[in-house]
C-alpha positions in Angstrom: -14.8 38.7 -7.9 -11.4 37.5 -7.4 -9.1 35.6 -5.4 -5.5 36.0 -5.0 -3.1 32.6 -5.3 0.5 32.0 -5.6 2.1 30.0 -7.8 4.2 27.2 -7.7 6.8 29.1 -10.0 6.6 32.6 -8.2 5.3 34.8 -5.6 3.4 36.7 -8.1 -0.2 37.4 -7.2 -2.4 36.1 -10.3 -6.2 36.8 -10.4 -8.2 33.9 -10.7 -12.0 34.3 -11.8 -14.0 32.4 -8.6 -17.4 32.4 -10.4 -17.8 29.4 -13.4 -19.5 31.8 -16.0 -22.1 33.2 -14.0 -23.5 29.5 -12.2 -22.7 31.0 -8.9 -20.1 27.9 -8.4 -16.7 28.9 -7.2 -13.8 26.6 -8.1 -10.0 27.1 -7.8 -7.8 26.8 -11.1 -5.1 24.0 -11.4 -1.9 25.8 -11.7 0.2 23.1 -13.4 3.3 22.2 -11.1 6.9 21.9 -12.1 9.1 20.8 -9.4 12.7 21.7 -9.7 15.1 18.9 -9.1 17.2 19.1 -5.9 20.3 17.2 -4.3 20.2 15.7 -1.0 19.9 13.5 1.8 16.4 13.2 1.6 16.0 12.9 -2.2 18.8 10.3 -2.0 16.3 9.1 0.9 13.4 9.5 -1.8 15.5 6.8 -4.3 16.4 4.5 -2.2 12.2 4.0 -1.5 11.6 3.8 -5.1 14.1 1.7 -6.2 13.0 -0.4 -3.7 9.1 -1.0 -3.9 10.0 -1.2 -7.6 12.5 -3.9 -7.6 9.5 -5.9 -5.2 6.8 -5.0 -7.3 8.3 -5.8 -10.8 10.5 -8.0 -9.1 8.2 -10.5 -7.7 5.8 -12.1 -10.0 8.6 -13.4 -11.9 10.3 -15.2 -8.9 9.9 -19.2 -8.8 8.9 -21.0 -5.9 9.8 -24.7 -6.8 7.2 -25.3 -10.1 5.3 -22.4 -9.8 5.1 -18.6 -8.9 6.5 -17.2 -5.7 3.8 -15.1 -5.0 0.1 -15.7 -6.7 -3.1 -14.7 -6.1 -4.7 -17.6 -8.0 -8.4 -15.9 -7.7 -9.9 -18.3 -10.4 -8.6 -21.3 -8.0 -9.3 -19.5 -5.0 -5.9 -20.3 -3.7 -3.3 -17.9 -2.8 0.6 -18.7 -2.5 3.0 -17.1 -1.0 6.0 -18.3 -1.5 5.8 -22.0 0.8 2.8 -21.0 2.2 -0.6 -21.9 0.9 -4.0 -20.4 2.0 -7.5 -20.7 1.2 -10.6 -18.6 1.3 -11.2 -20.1 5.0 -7.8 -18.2 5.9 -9.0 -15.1 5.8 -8.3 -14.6 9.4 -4.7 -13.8 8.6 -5.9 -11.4 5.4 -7.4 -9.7 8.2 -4.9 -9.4 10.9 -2.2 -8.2 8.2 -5.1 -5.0 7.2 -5.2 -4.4 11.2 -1.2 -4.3 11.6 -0.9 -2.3 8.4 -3.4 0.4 9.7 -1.5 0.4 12.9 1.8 0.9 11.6 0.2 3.9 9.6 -1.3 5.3 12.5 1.9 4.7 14.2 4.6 6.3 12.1 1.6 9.3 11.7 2.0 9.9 15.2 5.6 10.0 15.2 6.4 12.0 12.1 3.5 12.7 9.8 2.8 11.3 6.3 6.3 9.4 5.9 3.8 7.2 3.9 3.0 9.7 1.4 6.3 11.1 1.2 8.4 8.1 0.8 6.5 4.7 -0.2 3.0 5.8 -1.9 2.1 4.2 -5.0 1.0 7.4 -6.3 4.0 9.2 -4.6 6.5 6.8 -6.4 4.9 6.6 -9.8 4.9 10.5 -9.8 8.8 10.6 -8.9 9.5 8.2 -12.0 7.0 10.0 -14.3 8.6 13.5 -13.6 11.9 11.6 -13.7 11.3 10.9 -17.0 9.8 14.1 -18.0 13.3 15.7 -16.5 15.5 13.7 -19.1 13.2 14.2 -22.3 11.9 17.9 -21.5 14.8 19.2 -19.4 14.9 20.8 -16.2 11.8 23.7 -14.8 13.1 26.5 -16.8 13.0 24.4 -19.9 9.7 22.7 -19.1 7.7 26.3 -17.9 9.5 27.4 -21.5 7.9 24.7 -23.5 4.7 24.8 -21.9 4.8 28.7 -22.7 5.7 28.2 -26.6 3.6 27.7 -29.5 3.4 24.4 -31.4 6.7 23.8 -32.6 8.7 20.8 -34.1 10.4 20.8 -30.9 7.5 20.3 -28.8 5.6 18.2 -30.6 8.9 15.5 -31.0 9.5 15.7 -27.2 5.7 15.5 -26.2 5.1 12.5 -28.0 8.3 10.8 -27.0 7.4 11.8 -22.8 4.2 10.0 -23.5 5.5 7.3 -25.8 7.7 6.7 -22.9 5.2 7.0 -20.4 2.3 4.5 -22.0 5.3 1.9 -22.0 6.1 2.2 -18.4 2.2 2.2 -17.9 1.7 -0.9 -19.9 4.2 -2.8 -18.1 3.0 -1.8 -14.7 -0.5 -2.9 -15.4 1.3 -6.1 -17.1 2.7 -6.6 -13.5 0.1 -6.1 -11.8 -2.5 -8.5 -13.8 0.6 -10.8 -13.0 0.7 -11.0 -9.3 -3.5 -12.7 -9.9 -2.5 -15.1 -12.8 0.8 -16.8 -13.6 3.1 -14.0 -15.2 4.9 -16.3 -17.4 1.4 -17.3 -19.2 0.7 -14.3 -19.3 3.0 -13.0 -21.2 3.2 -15.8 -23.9 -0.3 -15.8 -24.1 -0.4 -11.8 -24.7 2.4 -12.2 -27.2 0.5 -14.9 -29.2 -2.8 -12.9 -29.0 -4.3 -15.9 -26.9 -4.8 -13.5 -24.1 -8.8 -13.2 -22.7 -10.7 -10.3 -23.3 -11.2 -9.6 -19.0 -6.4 -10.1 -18.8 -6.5 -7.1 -21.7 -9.0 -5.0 -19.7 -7.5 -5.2 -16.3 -3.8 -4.7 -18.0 -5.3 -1.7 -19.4 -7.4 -0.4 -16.6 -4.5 -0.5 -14.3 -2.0 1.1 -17.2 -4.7 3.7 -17.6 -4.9 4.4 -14.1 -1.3 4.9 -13.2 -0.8 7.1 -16.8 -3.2 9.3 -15.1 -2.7 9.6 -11.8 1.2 9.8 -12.2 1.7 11.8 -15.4 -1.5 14.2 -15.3 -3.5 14.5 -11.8 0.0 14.0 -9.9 -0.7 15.9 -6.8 -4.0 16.3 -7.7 -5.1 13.0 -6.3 -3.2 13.7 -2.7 -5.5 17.0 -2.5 -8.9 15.6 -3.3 -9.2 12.0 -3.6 -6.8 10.4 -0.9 -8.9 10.1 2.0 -5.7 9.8 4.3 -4.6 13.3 3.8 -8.1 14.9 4.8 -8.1 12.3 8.5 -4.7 13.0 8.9 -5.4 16.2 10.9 -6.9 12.9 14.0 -3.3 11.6 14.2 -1.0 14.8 14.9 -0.7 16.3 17.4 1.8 19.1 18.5 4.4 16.3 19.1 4.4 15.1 15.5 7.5 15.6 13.6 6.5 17.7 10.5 8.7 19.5 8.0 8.4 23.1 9.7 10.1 26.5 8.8 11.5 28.2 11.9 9.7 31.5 11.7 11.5 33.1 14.7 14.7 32.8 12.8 14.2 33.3 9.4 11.9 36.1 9.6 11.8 39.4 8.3 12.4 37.3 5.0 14.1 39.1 2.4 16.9 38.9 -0.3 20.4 39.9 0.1 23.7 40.2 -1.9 25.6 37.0 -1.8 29.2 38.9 -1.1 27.8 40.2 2.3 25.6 37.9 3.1 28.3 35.3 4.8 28.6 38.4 7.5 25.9 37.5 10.5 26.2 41.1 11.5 25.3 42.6 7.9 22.0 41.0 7.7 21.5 41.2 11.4 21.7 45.1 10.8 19.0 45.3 8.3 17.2 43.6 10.2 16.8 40.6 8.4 16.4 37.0 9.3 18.2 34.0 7.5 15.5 33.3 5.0 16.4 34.8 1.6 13.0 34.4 0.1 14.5 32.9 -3.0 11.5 30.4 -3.0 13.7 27.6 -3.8 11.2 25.3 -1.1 8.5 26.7 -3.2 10.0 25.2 -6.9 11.4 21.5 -5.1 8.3 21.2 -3.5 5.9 18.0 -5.7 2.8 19.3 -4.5 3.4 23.6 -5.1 3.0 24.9 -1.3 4.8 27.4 0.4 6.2 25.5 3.8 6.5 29.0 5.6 2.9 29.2 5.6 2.8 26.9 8.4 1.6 23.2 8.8 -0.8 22.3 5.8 -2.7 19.1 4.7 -1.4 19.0 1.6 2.3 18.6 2.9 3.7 15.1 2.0 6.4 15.1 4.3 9.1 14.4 1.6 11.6 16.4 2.9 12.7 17.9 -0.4 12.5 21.6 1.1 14.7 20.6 3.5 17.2 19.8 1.0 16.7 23.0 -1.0 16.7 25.2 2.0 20.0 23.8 3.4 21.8 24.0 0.4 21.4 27.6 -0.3 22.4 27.4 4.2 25.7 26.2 3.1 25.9 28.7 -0.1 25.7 31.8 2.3 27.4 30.1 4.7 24.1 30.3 7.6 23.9 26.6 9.5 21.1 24.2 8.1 18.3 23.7 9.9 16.0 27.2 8.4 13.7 24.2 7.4 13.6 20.9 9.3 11.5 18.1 10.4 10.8 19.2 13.8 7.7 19.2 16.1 5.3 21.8 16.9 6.2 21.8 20.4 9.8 22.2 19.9 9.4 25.2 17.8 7.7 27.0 20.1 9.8 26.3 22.8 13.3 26.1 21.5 14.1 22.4 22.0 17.2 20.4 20.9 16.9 17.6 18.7 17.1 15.4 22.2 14.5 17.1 23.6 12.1 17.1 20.4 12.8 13.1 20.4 12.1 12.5 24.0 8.6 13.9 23.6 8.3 12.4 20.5 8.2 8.9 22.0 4.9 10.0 23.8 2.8 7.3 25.7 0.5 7.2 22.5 3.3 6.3 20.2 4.3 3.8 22.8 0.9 2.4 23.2 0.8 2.0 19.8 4.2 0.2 19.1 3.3 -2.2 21.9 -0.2 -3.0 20.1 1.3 -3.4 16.9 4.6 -6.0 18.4 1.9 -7.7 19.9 -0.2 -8.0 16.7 2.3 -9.2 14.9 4.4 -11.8 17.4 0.6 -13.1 17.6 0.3 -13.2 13.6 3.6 -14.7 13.0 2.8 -17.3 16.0 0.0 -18.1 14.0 1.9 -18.3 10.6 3.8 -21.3 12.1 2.1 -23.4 14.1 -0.9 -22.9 11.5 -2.4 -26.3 10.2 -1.8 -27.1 6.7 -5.0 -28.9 5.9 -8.7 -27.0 5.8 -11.5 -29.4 6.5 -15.1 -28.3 5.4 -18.1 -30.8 6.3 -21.3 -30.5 4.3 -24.6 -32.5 4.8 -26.2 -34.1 2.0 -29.9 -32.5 2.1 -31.6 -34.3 0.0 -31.7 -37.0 2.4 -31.1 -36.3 5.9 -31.3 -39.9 7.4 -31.9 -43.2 5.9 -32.2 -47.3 6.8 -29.0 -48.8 5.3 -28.7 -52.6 4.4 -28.1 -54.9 7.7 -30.5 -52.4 9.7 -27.8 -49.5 9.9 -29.1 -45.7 10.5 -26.6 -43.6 7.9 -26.6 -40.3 7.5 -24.6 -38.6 4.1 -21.7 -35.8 4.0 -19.8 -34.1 1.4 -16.0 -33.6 3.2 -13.9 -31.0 1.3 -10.0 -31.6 1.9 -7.7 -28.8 1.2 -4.0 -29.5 0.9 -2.2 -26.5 2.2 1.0 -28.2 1.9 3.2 -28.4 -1.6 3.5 -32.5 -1.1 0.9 -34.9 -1.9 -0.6 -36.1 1.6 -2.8 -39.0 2.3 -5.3 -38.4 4.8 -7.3 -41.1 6.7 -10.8 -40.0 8.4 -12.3 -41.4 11.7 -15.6 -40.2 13.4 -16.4 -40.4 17.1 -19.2 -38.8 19.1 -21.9 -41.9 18.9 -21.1 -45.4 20.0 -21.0 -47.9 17.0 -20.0 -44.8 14.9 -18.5 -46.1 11.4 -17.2 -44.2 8.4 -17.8 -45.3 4.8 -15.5 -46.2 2.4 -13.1 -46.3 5.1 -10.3 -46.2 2.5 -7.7 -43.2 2.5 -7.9 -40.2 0.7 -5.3 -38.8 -1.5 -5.3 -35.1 -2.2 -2.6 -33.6 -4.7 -0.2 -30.8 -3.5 -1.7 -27.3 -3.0 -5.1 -29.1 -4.4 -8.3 -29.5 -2.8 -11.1 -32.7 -2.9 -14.5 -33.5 -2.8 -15.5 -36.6 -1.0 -18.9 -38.0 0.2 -18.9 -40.3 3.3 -21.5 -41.7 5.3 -21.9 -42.1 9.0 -23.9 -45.3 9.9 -24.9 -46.3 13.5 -27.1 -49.3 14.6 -30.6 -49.0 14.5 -32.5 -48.1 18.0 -28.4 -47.4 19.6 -29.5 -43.7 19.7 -32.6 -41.7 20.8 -34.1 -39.3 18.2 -32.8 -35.9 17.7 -29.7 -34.5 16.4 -26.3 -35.6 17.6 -23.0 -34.0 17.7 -20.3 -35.9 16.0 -16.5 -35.3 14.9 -14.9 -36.2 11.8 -10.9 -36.6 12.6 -8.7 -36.0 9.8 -5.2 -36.9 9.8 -2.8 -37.0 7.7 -0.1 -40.6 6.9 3.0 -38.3 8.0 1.3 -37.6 11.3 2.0 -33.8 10.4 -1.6 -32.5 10.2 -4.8 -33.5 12.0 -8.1 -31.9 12.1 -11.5 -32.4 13.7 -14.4 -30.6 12.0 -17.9 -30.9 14.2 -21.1 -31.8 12.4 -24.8 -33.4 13.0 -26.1 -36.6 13.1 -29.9 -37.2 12.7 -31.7 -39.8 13.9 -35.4 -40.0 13.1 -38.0 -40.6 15.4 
């Protein structure tokens, strides 16, 4: 039993056997992609996005923030920076309201125009583009790659194989180097992994992550956006027939069907045959990174690059057609023949809106947050092994552990009060000094006069305040009193 499938490379019909030597399993064979490079305004578009994540991501972890790294995930210390801000595990808040704006803004510019995501700013999307990048200038272009894959093992081969993957374990290395970097200070890092001081857990993180992107970006490629990225399979939830995808207009480019160049720049010669302004030179086919045919119609494997678009206009221009055979364009505007005016108006749909308004309000109210946030976590811990106690001169004490976390990069000085009992005293009453971005373990005790309070358990406040009068805090706790 077979199964017809076209390749990425032609629109020849190859057999391919559906049954896995007679276990009854049926399974589709990888036909390896080569895309063809193309000029254009969204390839240029494509460049700009990688140049850009990549000068953040490398970028970054080497970027000093007074005496220490602009952005650090200091896991071991359970502190994160960010370049003058300073957060603890007890932040988490704001860890959580960046994950809800992200999803947001994906289901946001999903609603407007598909998986610009995936196209354009995807760490697997961008590692692919520099991988094949790479594989361009050492292999050469598709006809010379589809060659080399098709020859024997030859000198030639073999020198330009190893040197793609040479190339490619380097740029793997360094991007799992970065990455370990952003969770523990780059600089160290590096000296201690060029003095062989590095730990055994920094060497298997650098390599897991190296591993992972010489994988994913130089082997499984679009692989991984078929099967393993879960947003490509809930996509499907987010469009709707407003969506701007990358569509082929059928009504005008069909019957497909090639046609001598010389002639071809006469409307009226093609018009006779009977023939629309598709060529079927499958030149959307060869550009396109993950092999599918964008005249079939909307399918989930479409990225949204834009790349087709590109090919298809340029060989517009060569026969001298207009552009637009292939577009980004919505369902709705297809069908009915809309002008780009028309297709944006219903684009800006009262879901798109209602989402942008969610999302502005999200992130004023984050930002809000960000500012007028308190740079000093108090966390108030009871002593358990003794709950209450009779203190010299006939006092009732109770015991707490206070932990002080300094947010701020100064050293601060922080005095603490408590109220909520009458007679309420705090000792030592001496202030505490906390070093910048540090944290402090201190143990009080909370003594009231004996018989001033009936038994039970009694809310009280510890008030923390800082010497500049910049930070205050009051953190609730119990007081016992025994009957």
């Amino acid at each position: 039993m077979t199964f017809p499938q076209k390749t990425a490379s032609s629109q020849k019909v190859i057999p391919i056997t559906a049954m896995d030597e007679g276990k009854g399993k049926f399974f589709t064979a990888r036909v390896r992609i080569h895309p063809r490079t193309i000029q254009g305004l969204f390839a240029r578009w494509r460049w700009v996005f990688v140049f850009l994540t990549q000068i953040l991501f490398y970028g970054l972890p080497w970027l000093q923030w007074g005496h220490r790294q602009a952005v650090l995930f200091d896991l071991g210390a359970r502190r994160f920076y960010i370049f003058g801000l300073v957060f603890y595990p007890q932040d988490l808040i704001y860890l959580t309201g960046l994950l809800v704006i992200s999803a947001l803004s994906l289901f946001l510019f999903t609603a407007v125009a598909g998986r610009l995501w995936c196209g354009y700013t995807c760490p697997q999307t961008v590692y692919s583009e520099i991988f094949m990048w790479i594989e361009h200038r050492i292999e050469g272009d598709r006809s010379a790659r589809i060659r080399l894959d098709r020859s024997g093992m030859t000198l030639e081969k073999v020198a330009k194989r190893t040197a793609k993957h040479f190339v490619w374990i380097v740029l793997a290395f360094w991007t799992g180097f970065t990455f370990v970097g952003f969770f523990s200070p780059i600089r160290e890092l590096g000296a201690s992994l060029v003095h062989g001081t590095i730990g055994a857990w920094g060497i298997f993180w650098i390599c897991f992550y190296g591993f992972a992107t010489y994988g994913n970006a130089g082997f499984m490629r679009e692989q991984v956006c078929k099967y393993m990225c879960p947003y490509a399979r809930f996509q499907g939830a987010m469009f709707d027939r407003d969506t701007l995808i990358v569509s082929y207009d059928e009504k005008r480019g069909e019957p497909r069907g090639p046609r001598i160049k010389s002639q071809a720049k006469s409307q009226a010669a093609h018009k006779a045959n009977e023939l629309g302004d598709c060529i079927d030179c499958s030149l959307c086919v060869q550009v396109c990174p993950m092999g599918i045919d964008i005249r079939s119609g909307l399918q989930y494997e479409c990225i949204g690059c834009g790349l087709c678009v590109d090919a298809c206009d340029s060989v517009m221009d060569k026969f001298g057609y207009s552009r637009g055979l292939v577009r980004y364009a919505t369902q709705n505007g297809m069908a009915k023949n809309w002008s780009n005016k028309q297709i944006l108006r219903h684009v800006f749909r009262p879901r798109v809106l209602i989402y942008g308004t969610i999302l502005l309000l999200l992130t004023v109210g984050l930002f809000t947050s960000l500012v007028l946030r308190v740079p000093l976590k108090v966390d108030v811990v009871r002593d358990r092994a003794s709950l209450a106690r009779i203190a010299e001169g006939g006092m009732l004490e109770n015991v707490y552990r206070l932990q002080l976390m300094n947010a701020t990069e100064a050293e601060q000085e922080y005095s603490i009060q408590a109220r909520g009992l009458n007679g309420l005293k705090v000792l030592p009453g001496e202030s505490i000094v906390v070093e910048p971005a540090q944290s402090r373990w201190v143990v009080l005790r909370l003594q009231v006069p004996y018989g001033s309070a009936s038994a039970g358990s009694h809310k009280v406040y510890f008030d923390v305040k800082s010497a500049n009068g910049q930070s205050a805090v009051s953190e609730k706790a119990t007081f016992i009193v025994p009957r």
